[in-house]
N, C-alpha and C positions, 0 to 999 in steps of 0.2 A: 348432290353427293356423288364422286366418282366412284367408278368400281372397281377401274384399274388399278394399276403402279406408278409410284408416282418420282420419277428420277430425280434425285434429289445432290446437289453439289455441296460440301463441307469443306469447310476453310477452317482446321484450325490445328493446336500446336501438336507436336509427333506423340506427345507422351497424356493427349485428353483422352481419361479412361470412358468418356460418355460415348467417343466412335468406334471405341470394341464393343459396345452392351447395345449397340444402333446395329452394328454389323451381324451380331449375331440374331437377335431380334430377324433382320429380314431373312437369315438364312433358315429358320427353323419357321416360316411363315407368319411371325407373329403382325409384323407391319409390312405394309405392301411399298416398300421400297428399294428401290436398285440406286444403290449409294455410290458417287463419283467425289473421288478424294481428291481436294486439288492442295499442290504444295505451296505454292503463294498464292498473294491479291492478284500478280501479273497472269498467272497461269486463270484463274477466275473468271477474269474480265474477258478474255480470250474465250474462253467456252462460253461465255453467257454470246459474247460478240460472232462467235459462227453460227450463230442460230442452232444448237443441239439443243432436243427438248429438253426443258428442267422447271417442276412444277415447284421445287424452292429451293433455297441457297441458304443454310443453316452454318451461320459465324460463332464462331466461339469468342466470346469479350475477350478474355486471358491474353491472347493472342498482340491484343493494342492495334490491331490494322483495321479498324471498322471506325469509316468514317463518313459523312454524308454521299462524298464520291462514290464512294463501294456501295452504298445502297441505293441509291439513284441509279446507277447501272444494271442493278437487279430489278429493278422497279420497270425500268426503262425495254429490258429482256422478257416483260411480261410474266417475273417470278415473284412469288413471295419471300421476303424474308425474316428469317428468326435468328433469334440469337439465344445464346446458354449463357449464361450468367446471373449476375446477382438479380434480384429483383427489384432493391431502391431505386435504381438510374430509370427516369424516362424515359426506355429506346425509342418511343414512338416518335417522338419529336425530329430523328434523323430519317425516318418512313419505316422503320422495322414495323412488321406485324404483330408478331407475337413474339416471347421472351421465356424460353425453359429455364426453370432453373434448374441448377446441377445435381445430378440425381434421379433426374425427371422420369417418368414411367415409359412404357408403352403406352397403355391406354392415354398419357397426356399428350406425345408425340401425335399418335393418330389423330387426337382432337385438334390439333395444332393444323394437322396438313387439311384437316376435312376441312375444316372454317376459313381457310386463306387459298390451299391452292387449287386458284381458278384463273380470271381473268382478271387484271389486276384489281386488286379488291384495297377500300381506301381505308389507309389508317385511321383509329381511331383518335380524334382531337379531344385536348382538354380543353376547356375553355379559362382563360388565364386570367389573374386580377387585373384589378383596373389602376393598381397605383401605379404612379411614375418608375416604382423601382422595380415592378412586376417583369415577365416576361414579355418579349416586343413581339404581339401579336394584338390582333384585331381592331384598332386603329389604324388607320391608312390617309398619310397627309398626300399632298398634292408634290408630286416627283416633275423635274422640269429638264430635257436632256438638250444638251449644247452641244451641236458639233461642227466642224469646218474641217477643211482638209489645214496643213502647216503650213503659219503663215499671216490665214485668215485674220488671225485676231478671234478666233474663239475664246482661250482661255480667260482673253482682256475680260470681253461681253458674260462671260459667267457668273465673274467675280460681280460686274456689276449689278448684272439681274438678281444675284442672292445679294446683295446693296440693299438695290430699289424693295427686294421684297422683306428685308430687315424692316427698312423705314417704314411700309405699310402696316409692321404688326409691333403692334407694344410691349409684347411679352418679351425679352430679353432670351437668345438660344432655342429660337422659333425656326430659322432657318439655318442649314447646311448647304457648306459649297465642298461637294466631293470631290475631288480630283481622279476621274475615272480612266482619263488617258493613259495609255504606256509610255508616252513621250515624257508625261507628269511637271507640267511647268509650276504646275501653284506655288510649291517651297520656293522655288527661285522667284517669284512675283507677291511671294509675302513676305520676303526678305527671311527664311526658315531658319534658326539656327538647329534646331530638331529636325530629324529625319524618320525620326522614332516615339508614336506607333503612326502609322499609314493602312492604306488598305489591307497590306499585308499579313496584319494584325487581328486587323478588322473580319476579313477571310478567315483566315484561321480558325478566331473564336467561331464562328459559323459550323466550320467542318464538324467538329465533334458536339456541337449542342446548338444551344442559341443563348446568348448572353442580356442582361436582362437592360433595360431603359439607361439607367446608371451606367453601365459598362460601358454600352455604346458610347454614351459620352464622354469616358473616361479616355474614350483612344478619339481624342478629337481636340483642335485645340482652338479657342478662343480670338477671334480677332475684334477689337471694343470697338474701334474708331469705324467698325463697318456695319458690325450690329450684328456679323452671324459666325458661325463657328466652322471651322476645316477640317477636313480630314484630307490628312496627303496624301499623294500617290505613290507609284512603284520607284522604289529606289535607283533602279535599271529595267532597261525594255526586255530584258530576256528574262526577268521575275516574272513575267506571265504564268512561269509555268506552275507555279506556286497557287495559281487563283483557278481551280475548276468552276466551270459553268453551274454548278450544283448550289455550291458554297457560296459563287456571288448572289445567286438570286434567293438565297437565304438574307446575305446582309444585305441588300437591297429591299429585301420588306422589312427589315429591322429599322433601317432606317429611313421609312417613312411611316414607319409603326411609333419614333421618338422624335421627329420633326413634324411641323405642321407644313413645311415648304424645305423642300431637298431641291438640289441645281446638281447637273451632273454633269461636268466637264469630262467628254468624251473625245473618242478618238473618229477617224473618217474611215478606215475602213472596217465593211459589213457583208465581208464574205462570212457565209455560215455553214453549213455541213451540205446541204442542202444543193449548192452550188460548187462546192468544190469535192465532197464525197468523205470530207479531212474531220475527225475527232480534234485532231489537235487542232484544227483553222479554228473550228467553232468555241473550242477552251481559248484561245489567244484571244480572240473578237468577245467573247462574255463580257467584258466589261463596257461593250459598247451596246452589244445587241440585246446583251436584257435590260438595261436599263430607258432604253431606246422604243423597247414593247412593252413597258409600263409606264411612260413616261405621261403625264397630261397634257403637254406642251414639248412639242419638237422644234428646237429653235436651229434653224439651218443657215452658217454664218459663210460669208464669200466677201471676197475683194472686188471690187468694178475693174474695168479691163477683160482682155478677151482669155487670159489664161482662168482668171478668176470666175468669168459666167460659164465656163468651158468646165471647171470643176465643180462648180455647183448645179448642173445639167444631171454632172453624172454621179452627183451624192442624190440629188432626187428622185432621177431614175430608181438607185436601188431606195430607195424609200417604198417606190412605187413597185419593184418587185416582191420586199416585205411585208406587203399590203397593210401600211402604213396609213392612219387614218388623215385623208386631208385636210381634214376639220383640225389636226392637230398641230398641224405646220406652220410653221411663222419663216418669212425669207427676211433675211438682214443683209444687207450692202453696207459691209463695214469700209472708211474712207470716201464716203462716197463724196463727188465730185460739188461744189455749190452751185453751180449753173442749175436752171429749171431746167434748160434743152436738154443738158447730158442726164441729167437725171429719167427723165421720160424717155429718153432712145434707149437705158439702161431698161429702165420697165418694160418696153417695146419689145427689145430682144429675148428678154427676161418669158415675156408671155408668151410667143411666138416659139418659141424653146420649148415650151413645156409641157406635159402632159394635160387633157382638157381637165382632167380632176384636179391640178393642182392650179389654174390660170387663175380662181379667185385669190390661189394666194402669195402668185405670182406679180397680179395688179398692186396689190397693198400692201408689197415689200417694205420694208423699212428700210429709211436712208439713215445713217449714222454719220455723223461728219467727222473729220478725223481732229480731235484735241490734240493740243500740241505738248502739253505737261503730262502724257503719261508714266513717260520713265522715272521722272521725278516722285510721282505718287505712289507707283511699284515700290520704289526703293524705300520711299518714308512706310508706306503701307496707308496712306493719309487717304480719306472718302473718296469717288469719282463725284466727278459736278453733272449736276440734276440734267443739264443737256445730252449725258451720256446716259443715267439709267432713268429718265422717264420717259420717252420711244421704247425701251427695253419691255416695261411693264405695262406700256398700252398693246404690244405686239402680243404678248400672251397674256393679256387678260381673260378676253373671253373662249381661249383655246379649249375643246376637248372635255369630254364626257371623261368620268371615272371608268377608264380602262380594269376588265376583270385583272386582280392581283397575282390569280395564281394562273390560269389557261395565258398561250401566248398561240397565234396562229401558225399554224401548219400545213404544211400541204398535202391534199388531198390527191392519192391515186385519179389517174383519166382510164378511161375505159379506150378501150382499141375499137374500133371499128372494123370487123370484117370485113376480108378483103382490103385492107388498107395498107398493109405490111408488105414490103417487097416494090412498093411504087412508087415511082418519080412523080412531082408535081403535075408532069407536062403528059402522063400516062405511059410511060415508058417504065418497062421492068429493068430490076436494080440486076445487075449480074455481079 
């Protein structure tokens, strides 16, 4: 239990009589708070983002601005948060801590701040029923991420690996093929006449709750001739801004909480905060990088030729920066040449390229050979032939342990070395 004061950030509308009866409470000593009133979410996130202490962030529902985003940022700032309002609504499900309702005391406030503000302190979970219409939680199917740079023939290889892994399961609506790229080919390669609902949807419901088994499949649509079911992607590449990193990795465990097998046709590039310093790179890139660090199977897709090994060098590399398991990577050589000789000077170069952690799985690339009736089977939506998706599902068959759901690796602080700052490699001081 603290014994200080504990700076506290309120977010809500001009005329909530509970921030006069808060204010005055700390002036007259009742609760040991030093209360900062911010006029919007923008102005919020801002304070939470300058690093200014703040041991919680007290939202008022009324408001309508509280949504996984906004609490993921406080979560993320090392604060707790509460909310005033009704008390039916689950808040905890979006990571709220605790929930006043209006009217609330002092003495309930104080018990509010003693029990939460510390270090971040972890919501309390329900545990949720088990039927299919329940909420999408505690079931965790097997998630499969596809990516190439444009061009590759990724989005082909997706469709068919959620194919091959339709045919292996007899249960009807077993597998999902996401469409997680911004480019979003699927609709154009399942002949779409809908555009509506997509991820966009799919996000969405996320942001303010979690929608239950049903739902999820309610914004998805059906393809028979293949065995699995779609969900499209972004209507246009500058919708990204629509999908927070928060919200995706909400529906991303939704939906492999309601699939037994999810395919996620992604995008190539994996720049993250990390690397470039950008909030907004790491919100544009979510739909590649969380699904990419939960995935079980990482299927890494390239063209043979020298432009084609040349970009799949350098999708590996950052694999290899994300500290990417290489137990989980699968190489495919989409087109690849029929010759034995080219094929093996391809795996030659391919190993010789690449980092020593990934040369086992550099050796056992898959060759794909290039089918000549694709376009025709896009446009019918008609099955791929077993020559294209079973190499698919011997490549990630036995790919990858069950990756933790919720933890995603991070980088840890390096220590400095005394005396090391200020010096050139070669021992020459920097001026």
């Amino acid at each position: 239990m603290s014994t200080g004061r504990y700076p506290v950030m309120v977010l809500a509308p001009a005329r909530a009589g509970w921030v006069g009866e808060v204010l005055s409470w700390t002036m007259s000593g009742i609760v040991p708070v030093d209360l900062i009133r911010c006029l919007s979410a923008e102005e919020l996130r801002a304070r939470l983002a300058s690093g200014a202490p703040c041991s919680a962030v007290v939202l008022d529902a009324s408001a309508g601005n509280i949504d996984r985003e906004l609490v993921a940022r406080t979560r993320d700032a090392d604060t707790a948060c509460l909310v005033v309002g009704p008390a039916g609504r689950d808040w905890s499900d979006l990571g709220v801590h605790a929930v006043l309702e209006p009217g609330f005391s002092a003495e309930q406030l104080n018990q509010a701040l003693t029990e939460h503000c510390r270090s971040t302190p972890t919501a309390p979970v329900t545990t949720p029923p088990d039927a299919s219409g329940g909420r999408t939680r505690g079931h965790h199917g097997r998630l499969h991420c596809v990516l190439g740079t444009p061009g590759s023939g990724c989005s082909t290889l997706a469709a068919a690996l959620a194919q091959a892994l339709a045919g292996e399961r007899a249960t009807p609506g077993s597998v999902l093929l996401a469409d997680f790229d911004l480019r979003s080919s699927q609709a154009a390669l399942h002949d779409s006449a809908d555009v509506i609902p997509g991820i966009q949807e799919m996000v969405e419901a996320h942001r303010l709750g979690r929608p239950s088994r049903q739902q999820v499949r309610d914004m998805t649509f059906t393809v028979p001739d293949r065995g699995y079911d779609l969900l499209l992607g972004v209507r246009r590449h500058r919708d990204w801004v629509a999908l927070g990193a928060s919200s995706v990795e909400a529906a991303v465990e939704s939906l492999a909480a309601t699939y037994r097998e999810t395919v996620f046709d992604t995008g190539s590039d994996l720049d993250d905060e990390v690397t470039t310093g950008s909030h907004d790179i790491a919100d544009r890139n979510a739909t590649t990088l969380v699904p990419l660090r939960r995935s079980h199977s990482v299927v890494v897709v390239a063209r043979p030729g020298l432009a084609g090994l040349h970009r799949l060098i350098g999708l590996i590399g950052e694999l290899e920066r994300l500290e990417i398991d290489p137990s989980r990577v699968a190489l495919i050589i989409n087109c690849a040449p029929r010759r034995r000789r080219a094929r093996a000077e391809i795996l030659a170069a391919l190993t010789e390229l690449c980092p020593v952690e990934l040369r086992p799985a550099a050796r056992a690339a898959t060759m794909i050979p290039t089918i000549a009736d694709l376009e025709s089977r896009h446009s019918t939506v008609a099955p791929f032939p077993r020559r294209l998706t079973s190499p698919l599902v011997a490549a990630v068959g036995g790919l990858g342990e069950i990756p933790d759901p919720i933890a995603t690796p991070t980088s840890q602080p390096v220590a400095v070395v005394p005396g090391s700052l200020g010096h050139l490699g070669g021992g020459g001081l920097l001026t």
